[in-house]
C-alpha positions in Angstrom: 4.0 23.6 2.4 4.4 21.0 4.9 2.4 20.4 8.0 4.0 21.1 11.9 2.8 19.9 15.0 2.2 22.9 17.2 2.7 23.1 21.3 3.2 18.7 21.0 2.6 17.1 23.5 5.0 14.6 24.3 3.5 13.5 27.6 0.9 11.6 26.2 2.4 10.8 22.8 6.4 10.8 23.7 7.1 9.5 19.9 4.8 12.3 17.7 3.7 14.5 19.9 0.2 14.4 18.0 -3.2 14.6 20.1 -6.6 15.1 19.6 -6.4 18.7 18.5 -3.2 17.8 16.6 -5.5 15.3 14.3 -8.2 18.5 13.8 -5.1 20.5 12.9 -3.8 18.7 10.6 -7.6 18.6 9.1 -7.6 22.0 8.6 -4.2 22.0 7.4 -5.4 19.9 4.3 -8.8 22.0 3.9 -6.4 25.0 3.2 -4.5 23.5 1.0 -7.6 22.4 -0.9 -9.4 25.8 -0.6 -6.4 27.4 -2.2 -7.1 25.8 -5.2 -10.7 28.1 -5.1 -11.5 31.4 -6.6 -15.0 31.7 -4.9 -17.0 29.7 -2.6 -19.4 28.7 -5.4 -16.3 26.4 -6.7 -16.6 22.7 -6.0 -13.1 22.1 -4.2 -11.2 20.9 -7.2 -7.2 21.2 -7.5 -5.1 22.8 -10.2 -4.0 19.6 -12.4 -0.1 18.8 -13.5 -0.5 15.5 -14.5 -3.0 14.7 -17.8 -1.4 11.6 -19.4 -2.9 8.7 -16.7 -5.1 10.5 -14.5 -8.8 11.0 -15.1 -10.6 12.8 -17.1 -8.3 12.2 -20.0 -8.8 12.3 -24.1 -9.4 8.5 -23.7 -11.6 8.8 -20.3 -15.5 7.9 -20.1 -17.2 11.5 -20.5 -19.0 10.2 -17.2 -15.4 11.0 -15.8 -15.6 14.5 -15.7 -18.1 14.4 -13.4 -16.8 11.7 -11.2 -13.9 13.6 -10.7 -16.0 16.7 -9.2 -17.3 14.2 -7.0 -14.2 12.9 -6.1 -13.3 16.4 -4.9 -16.3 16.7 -3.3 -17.0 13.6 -1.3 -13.2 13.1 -0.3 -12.6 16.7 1.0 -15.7 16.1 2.8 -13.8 12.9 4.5 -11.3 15.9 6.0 -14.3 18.7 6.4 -16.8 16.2 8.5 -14.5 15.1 11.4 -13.2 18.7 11.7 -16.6 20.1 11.7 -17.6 17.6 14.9 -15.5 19.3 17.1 -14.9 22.7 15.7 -18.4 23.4 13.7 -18.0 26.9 13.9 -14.6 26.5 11.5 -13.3 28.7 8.5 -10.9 27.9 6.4 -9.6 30.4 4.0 -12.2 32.5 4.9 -15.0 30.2 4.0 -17.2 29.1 7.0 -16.6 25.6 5.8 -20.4 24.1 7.5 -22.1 26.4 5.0 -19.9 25.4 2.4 -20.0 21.6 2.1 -23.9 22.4 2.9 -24.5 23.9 -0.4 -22.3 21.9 -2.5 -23.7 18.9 -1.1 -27.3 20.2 -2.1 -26.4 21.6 -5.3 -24.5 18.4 -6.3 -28.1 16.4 -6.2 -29.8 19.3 -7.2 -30.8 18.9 -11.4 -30.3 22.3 -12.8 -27.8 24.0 -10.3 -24.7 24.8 -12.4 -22.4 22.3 -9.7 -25.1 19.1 -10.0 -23.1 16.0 -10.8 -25.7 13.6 -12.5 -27.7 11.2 -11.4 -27.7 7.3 -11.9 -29.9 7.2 -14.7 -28.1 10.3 -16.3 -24.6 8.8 -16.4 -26.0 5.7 -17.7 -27.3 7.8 -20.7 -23.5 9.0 -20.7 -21.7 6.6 -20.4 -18.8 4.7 -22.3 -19.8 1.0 -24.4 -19.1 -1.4 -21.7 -19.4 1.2 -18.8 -21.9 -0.6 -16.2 -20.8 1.2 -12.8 -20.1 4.3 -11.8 -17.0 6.3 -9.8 -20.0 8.3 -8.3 -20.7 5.1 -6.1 -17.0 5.2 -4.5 -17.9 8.7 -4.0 -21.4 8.6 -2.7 -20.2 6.1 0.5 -17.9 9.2 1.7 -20.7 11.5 1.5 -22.3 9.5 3.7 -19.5 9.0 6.1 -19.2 12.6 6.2 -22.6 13.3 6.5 -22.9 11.1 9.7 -19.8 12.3 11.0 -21.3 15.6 11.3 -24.5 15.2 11.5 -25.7 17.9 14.1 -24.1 20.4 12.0 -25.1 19.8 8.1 -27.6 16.7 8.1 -29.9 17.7 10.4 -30.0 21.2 9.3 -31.4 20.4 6.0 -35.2 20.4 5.7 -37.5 17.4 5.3 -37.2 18.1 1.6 -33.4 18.4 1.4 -33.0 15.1 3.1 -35.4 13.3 0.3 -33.6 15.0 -2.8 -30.1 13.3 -1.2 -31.7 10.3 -0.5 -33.2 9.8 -3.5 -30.0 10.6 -5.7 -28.1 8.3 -3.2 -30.9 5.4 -3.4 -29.9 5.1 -7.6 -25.8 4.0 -6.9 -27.3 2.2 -3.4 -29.1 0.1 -5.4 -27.5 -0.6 -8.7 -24.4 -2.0 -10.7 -21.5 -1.9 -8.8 -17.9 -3.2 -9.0 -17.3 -7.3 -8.1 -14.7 -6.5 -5.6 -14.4 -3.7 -2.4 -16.8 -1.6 -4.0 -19.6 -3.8 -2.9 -19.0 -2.4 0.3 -19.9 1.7 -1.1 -23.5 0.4 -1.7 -23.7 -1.7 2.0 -22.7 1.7 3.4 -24.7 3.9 1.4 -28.0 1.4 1.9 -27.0 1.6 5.8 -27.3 5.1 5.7 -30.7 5.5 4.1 -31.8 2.2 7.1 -31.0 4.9 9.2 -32.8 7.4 7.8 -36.1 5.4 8.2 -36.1 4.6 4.6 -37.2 0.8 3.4 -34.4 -0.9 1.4 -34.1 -4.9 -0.1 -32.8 -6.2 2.8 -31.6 -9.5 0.5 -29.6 -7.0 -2.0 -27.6 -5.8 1.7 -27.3 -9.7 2.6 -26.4 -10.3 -1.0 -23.9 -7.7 -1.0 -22.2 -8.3 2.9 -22.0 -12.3 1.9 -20.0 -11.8 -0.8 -17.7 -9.5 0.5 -17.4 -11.9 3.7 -16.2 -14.5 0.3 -13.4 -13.2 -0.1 -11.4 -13.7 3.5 -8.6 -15.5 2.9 -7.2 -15.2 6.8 -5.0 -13.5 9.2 -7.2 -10.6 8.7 -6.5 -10.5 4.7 -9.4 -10.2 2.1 -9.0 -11.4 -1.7 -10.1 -7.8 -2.8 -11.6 -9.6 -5.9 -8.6 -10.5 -7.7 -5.5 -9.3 -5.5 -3.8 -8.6 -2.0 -2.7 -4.7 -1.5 -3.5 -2.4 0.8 -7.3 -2.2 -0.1 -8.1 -4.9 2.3 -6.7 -1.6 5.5 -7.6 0.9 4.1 -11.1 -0.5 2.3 -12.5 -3.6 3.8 -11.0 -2.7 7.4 -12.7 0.6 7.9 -15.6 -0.1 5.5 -16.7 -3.1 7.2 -17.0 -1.6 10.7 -18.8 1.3 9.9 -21.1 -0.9 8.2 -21.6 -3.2 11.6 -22.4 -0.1 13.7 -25.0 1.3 10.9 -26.7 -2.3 10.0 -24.7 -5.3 10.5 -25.0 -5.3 14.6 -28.9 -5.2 14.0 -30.1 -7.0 11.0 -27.3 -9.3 10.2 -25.5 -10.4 13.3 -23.9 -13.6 12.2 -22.4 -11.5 9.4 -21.1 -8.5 11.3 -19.4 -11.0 14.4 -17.3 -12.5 11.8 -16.5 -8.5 10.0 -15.7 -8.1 13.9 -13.6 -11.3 14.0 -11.6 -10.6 10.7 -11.0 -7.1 11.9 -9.5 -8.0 15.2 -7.6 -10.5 13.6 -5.3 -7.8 11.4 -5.0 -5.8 14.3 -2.8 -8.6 15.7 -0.6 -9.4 12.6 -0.7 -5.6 10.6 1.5 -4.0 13.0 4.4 -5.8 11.6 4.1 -3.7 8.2 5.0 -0.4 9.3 8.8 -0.4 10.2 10.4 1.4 13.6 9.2 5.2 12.6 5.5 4.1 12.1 6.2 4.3 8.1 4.1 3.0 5.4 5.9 0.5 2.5 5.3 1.7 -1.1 3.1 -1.0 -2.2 0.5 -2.2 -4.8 -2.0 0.0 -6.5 -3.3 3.2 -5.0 -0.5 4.6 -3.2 -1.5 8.0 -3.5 -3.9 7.1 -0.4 -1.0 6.7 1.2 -1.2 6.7 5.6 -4.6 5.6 4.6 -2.9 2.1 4.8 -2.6 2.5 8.5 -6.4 3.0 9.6 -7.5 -0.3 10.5 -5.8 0.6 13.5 -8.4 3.6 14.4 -11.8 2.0 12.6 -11.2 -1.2 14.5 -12.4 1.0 17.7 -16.0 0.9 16.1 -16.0 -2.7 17.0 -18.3 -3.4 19.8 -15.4 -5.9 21.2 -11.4 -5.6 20.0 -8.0 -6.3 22.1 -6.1 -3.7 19.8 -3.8 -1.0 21.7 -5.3 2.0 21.9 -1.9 3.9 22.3 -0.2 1.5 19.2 -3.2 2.5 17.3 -2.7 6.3 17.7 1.0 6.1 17.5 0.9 4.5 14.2 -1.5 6.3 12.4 -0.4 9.7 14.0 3.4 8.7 12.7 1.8 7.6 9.2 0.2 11.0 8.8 3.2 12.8 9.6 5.5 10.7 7.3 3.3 12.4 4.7 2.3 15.6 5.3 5.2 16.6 7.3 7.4 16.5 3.8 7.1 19.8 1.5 7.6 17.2 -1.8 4.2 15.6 -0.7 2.0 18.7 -1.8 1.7 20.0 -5.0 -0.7 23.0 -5.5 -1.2 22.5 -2.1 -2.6 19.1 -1.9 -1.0 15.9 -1.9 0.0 14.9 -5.5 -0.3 11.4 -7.4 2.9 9.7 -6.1 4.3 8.5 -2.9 6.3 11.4 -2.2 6.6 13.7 -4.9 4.7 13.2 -8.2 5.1 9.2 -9.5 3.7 8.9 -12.9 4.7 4.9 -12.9 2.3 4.4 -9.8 -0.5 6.5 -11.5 -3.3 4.3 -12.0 -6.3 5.5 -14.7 -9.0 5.5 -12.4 -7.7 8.3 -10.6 -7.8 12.0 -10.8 -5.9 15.0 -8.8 -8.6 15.1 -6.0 -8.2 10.6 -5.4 -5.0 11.2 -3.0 -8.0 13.1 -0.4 -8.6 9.0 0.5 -5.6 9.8 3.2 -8.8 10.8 5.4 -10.1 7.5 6.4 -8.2 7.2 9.5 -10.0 10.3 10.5 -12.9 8.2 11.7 -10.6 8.0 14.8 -12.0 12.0 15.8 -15.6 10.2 16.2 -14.3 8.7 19.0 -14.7 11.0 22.3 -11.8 13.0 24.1 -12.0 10.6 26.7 -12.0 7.8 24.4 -8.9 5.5 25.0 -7.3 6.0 21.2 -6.7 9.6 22.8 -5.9 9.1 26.1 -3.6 6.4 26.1 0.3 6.7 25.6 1.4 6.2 22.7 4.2 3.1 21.9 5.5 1.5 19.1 4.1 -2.3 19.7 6.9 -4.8 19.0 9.3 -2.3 18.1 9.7 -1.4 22.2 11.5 -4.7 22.2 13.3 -5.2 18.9 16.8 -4.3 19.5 19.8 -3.7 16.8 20.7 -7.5 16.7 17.6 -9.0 16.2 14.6 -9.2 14.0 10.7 -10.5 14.6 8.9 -11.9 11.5 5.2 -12.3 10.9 4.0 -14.6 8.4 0.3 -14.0 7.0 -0.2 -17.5 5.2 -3.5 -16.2 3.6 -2.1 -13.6 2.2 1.1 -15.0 1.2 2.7 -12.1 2.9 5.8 -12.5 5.1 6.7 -9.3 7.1 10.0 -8.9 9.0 10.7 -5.7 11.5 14.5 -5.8 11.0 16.6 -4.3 14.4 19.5 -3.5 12.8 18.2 -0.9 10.5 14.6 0.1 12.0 13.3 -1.0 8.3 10.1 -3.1 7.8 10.6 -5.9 4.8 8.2 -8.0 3.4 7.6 -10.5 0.6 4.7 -11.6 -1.0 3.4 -13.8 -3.3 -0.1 -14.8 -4.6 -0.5 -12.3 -7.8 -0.8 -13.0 -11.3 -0.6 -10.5 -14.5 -0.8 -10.3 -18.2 2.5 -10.1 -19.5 3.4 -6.4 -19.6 0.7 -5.1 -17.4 1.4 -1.8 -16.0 0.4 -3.7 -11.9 3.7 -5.6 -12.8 6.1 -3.2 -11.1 4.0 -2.5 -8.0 3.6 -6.0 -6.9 5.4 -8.8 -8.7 9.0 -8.3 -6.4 11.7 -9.9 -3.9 10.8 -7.8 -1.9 9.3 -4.3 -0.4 11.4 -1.8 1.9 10.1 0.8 4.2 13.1 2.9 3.5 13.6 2.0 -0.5 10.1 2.3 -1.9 9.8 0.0 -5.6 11.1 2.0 -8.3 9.5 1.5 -11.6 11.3 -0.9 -14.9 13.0 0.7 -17.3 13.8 -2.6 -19.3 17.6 -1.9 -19.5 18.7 -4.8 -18.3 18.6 -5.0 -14.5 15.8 -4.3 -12.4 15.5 -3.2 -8.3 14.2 -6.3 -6.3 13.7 -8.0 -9.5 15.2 -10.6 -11.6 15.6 -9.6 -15.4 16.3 -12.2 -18.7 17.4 -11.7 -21.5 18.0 -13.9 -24.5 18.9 -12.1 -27.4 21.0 -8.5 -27.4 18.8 -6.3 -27.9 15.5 -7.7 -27.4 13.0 -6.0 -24.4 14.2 -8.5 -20.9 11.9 -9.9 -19.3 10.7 -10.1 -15.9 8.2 -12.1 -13.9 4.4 -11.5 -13.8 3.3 -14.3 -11.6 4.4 -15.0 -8.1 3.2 -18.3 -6.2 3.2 -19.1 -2.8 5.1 -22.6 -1.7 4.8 -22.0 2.1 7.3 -21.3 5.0 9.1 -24.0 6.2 11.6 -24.0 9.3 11.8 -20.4 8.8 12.3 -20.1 4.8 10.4 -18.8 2.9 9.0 -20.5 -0.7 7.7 -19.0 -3.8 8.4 -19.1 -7.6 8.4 -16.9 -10.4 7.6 -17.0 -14.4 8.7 -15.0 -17.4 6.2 -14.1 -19.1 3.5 -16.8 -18.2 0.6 -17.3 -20.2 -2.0 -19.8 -19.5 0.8 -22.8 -18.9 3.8 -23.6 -17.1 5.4 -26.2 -19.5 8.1 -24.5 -21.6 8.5 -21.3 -19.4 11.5 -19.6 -17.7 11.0 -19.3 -13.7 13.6 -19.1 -10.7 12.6 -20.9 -7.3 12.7 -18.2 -4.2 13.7 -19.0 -0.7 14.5 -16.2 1.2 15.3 -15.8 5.2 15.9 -12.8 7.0 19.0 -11.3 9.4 19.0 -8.3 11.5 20.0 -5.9 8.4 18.3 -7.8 5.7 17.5 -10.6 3.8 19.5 -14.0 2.8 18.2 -14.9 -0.7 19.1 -18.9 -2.0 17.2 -18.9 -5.4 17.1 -21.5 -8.1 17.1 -20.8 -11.8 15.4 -23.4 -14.4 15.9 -21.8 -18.0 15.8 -23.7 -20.6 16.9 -22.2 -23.5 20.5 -20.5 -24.3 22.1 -18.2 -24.4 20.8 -15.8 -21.6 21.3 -13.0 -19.2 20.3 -13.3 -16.3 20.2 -10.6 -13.7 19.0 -10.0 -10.3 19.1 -5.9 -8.7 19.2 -5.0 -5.1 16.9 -1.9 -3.8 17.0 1.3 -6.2 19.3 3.4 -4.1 18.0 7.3 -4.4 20.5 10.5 -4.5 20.0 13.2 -1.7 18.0 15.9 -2.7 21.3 17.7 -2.9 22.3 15.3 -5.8 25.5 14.6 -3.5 27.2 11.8 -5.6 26.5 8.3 -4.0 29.9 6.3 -3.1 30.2 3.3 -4.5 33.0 0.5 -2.3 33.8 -2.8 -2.7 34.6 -5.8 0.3 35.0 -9.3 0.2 35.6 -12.0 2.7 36.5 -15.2 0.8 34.5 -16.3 -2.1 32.1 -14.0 -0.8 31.9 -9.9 -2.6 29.6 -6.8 -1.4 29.2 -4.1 -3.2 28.0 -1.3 -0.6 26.1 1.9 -2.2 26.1 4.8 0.6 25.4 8.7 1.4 25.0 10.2 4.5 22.7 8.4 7.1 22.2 5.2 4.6 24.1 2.4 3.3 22.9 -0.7 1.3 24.9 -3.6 0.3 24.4 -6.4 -2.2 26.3 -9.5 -1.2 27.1 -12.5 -3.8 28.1 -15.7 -2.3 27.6 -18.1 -5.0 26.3 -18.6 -8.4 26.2 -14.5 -9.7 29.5 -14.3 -11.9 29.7 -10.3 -11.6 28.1 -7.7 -9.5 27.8 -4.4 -11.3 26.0 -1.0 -10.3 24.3 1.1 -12.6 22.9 4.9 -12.4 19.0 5.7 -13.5 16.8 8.1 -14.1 13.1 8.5 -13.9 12.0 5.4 -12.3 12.3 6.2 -8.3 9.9 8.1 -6.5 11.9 10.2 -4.8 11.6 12.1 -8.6 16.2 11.8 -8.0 18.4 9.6 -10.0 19.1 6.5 -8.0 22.0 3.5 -8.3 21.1 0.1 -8.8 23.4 -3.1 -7.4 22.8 -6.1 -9.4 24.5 -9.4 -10.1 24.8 -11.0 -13.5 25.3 -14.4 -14.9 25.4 -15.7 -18.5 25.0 -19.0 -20.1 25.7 -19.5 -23.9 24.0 -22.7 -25.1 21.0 -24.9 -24.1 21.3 -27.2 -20.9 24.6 -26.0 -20.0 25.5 -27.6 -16.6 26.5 -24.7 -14.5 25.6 -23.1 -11.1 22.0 -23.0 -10.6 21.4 -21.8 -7.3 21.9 -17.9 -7.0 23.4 -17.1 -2.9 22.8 -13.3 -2.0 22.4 -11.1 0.8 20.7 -7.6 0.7 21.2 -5.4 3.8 21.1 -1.9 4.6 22.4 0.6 7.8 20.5 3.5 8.5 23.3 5.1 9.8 27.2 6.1 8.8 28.5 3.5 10.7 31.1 0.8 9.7 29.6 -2.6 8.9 30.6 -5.4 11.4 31.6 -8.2 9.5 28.5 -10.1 10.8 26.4 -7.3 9.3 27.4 -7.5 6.0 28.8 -10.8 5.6 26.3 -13.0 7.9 26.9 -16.5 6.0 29.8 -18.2 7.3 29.7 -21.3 5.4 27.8 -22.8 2.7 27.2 -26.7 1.8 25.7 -28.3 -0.9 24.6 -31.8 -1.9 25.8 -32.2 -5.1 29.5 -32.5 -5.7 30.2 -29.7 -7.9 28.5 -27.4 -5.5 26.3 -26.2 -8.2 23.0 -26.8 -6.0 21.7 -28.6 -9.3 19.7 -31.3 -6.7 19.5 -32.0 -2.9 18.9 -29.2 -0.2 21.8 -26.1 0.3 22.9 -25.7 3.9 23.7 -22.3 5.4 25.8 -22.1 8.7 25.1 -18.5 9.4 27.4 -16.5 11.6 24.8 -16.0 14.5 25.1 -19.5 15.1 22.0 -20.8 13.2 22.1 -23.8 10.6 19.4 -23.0 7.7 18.8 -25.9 5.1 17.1 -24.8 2.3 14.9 -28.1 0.1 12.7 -27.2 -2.9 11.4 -30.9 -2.5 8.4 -30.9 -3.3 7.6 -27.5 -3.9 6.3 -28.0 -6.9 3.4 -29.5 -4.9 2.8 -26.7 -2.7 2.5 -23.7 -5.0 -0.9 -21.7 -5.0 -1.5 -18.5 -6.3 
């Protein structure tokens, strides 16, 4: 099962070929794979499950669960169903005239007594878990009303005067109560905007309450704090969210508050573009990635704004690409619906609040089929933004300082690379492996730890033979400086700094890659230290992976390739041995994969020895030979302390391209935030 575009039409989109009635297509395309999973159309549109370890409802799950995740399939579907049913009301799917459906199941689900009803506020709280003060049914209650006013002429307005009340009322209990201190506060603003529109009196300084604090947590460039973190909920959450919020109430009753929702939103639509790589491809990354091309939707709900400079024809491009990089793959869909991973299932990127029906989220940027035919997002051309003029030998970088988020489009491979920084964990938290790296690749999503020593994009230490390595859980943000990046890691911090293991980043990129210059302070002998490249998967043909070797000087690569991809890990200084290693189980390609790292070992305390780690990690996405510039881009490297062990003083890089880069942790230290 994987979705085709049909009669494309490269005229107006020369790069997908995906219109208007492409978008609708691919709508329907999802309905049917979610209307398989029915044996009548009394069902609520629920999926046969695979996965019961992680996902919700679970042994250890709030019973409150197993009706949240009927919601889920209801309300997200729904996210599909709506903005199909706009333009094509008169739609079946399956054989089920889907208006009449979602109809009745929206009724029934508020309706006490119908076998489908889901529970109301006051119901759950009867139900619910010690400690449980909110409810998934709030999440799910904001894309019910989406839905419902995406559609309106057809389902809304065709319930009677008494229909409407019953929803109302069952939507005023999770408008109006505990909800979660983070992006959630947003499901209530939309679900209290819906019922303003409806005529219905709501407390106007709960709505104010609720919009200034989610306005609290911009940290710039576009980027909210969602709470605790930066991922992808600020797109695919806050962007989206936020507008829909400023045409329903903000614009009206609180204009100071929705120019600046405006502002913020305008303002990611000029730096986002550089996190999606040459083919319009989403980066694994963070929790959630099961909502996958959701990530790329601030690029059609920013044309809710009253006022925006986005393209028009970027913003189609993008999300129309991001769709397709999704549902164009057979691996994607499982039982016909997308399944919890990023390509094929992913148990590592499972999170616990979600349940087989969460990955449905990949609708938000189907707000875009509000928008009318004429409607520039449909009418322009489509083009791919900076990537029209980013050729092979070059590379443009974006730095998002609020964020801590540098993003590079790299020329000579097509990829989009970015680092970021700003997170902190508990020791061994399962969020470690989805944001604490080097580094994220469009073309080499993260692969998870298997605590065997090296790790990909990670560093791993070790102390004692066979104790559990460690990696980093915190990552802090020292700034850019003359085009390097700063930021620091810790082993296993908790609470202090004093006493802990950590290694000092500074990281630059070139047309293929990066150019790491890291510093090491570890204390306490003896220890292995390791650092891994990218996890490199198999082809699905499990084609063995070819492993070479080149060196040129004191500098050695080892290159990991297969047809139409190569990645090379390059050691200039400080690793002693660069080794590769086979894995299973921790990519989500669901293949075995080959991981390039480079080792070093100290055996006492304080041993004076190289501290500062020199590397290069670049890829081809292609069969050809590597130029030695490519792969070898340092052509000299100069220290300031005499035994070249970069123990103190900056490191100078004279880089083959003619630049000089001087990397200084000087007063780092200073400069670190989190």
């Amino acid at each position: 099962m994987k979705f085709t575009v049909e009669n494309p039409d490269y005229k107006v989109s020369p790069y997908t070929g995906m219109g208007r009635e492409h978008w609708l297509d691919a709508c329907e395309f999802l309905l049917e794979g979610i209307f398989s999973n029915l044996s009548s159309a009394e069902e609520l549109p629920l999926c046969r499950r695979v996965e019961f370890r992680v996902s919700y409802p679970s042994e250890n799950s709030s019973p409150t669960k197993i009706y949240a995740e009927k919601f889920e399939g209801l309300a997200r579907s729904f996210l599909l169903a709506a903005p199909l049913l706009r333009s094509r009301p008169d739609c079946a799917v399956k054989g089920i005239p889907v208006a009449a459906y979602y109809k009745e199941q929206i009724l029934a689900a508020v309706t006490k007594g119908h076998r489908n009803y889901l529970l109301d506020w006051d119901e759950l709280t009867e139900l619910a878990a010690e400690g449980e003060t909110a409810f998934q049914h709030t999440c799910e209650c904001a894309s019910l009303v989406i839905g419902l006013d995406q559609c309106r002429s057809v389902i809304w307005d065709t319930y009677t005067e008494e229909e409407r009340k019953r929803i109302g009322d069952y939507l005023t209990g999770f408008g109006i109560n505990r909800t979660g201190a983070h992006n959630w506060r947003l499901f209530n603003m939309l679900i209290l905007g819906f019922l303003y529109k409806e005529g219905r009196e709501i407390d106007e300084g709960l709505m104010r309450d609720h919009a200034q604090n989610i306005l609290s947590y911009y940290a710039g460039d576009g980027w909210y704090r969602d709470g605790h973190r930066f991922d992808y909920y600020t797109p695919w959450a806050f962007q989206v969210y936020g507008p829909l919020w400023n045409v329903w109430y903000g614009y009206e009753k609180e204009p100071w508050m929705a120019a600046k929702i405006e502002q913020y939103a305008n303002e990611m639509a000029g730096v986002f573009s550089s996190m999606f790589d040459r083919d319009g491809h989403v980066t694994l990354w963070g929790r959630s990635g099961i909502y996958r091309n959701a990530a790329a939707s601030p690029y059609a709900s920013v044309f809710l704004l009253r006022n925006t400079e986005a393209d028009p024809g970027y913003a189609r491009w993008v999300n129309s690409a991001a769709l397709l990089q999704f549902i164009g793959r057979e691996d994607v869909f499982v039982n016909g619906v997308p399944g919890l991973g990023f390509y094929g299932q992913f148990l590592p990127m499972v999170q616990d609040y979600s349940c087989a029906e969460s990955p449905f989220w990949i609708a938000n940027p189907m707000v875009a089929l509000t928008y009318p035919e004429d409607h520039p997002f449909w009418t322009a051309e489509e083009n791919r933004g900076d990537w029209e003029n980013i050729g092979s030998g070059i590379y443009r970088e974006k730095l998002m300082e609020g964020a801590g988020i540098a993003a590079v489009s790299l020329g000579g491979n097509g990829a989009c690379e970015f680092r970021t920084a700003k997170c902190l964990f508990e020791p061994g938290d399962g969020y470690i492996r989805c944001y604490v790296r080097l580094g994220f690749h469009s073309h080499f999503p993260w692969e998870a730890f298997d605590y065997g020593g090296a790790e990909a994009m990670q560093y791993s230490l070790c102390h004692k033979e066979g104790e559990k390595p460690l990696v980093p859980n915190i990552v802090l943000y020292g700034g850019m400086k003359d085009g390097v990046m700063y930021r620091k890691e810790y082993f296993d911090f908790r609470y202090c700094f004093q006493g802990a293991a950590s290694v000092s980043l500074a990281d630059f990129p070139v047309p293929h890659g990066m150019v790491r210059v890291d510093k090491m302070r570890i204390h306490q002998g003896p220890f292995t230290l390791t650092m891994g490249a990218y996890g490199f998967p198999e082809d699905v043909d499990g084609s063995q992976i070819r492993v070479e070797e080149a060196a040129r000087g004191d500098a050695k690569a080892v290159i990991l390739k297969k047809p139409g991809s190569q990645l090379a890990l390059v050691s200039y200084a400080g690793w002693e041995k660069l080794e590769v290693k086979r894995r299973e189980g921790v990519s989500p390609f669901g293949r075995p994969s080959v991981l390039a790292y480079g080792k070093l070992e100290r055996s006492r305390d304080y041993e004076y020895a190289p501290y500062v780690m020199i590397s290069a990690i670049v890829s081809k996405a292609d069969d050809t030979p590597w130029k030695e510039e490519e792969l070898f881009p340092v052509e000299k490297i100069c220290y300031a302390d005499g035994d070249g062990y970069g123990a103190y003083g900056p490191v100078t890089l004279y880089m083959k391209d003619g630049r000089t880069v001087t990397v200084d942790y000087e007063k780092t230290e200073g400069k670190l935030m989190i």
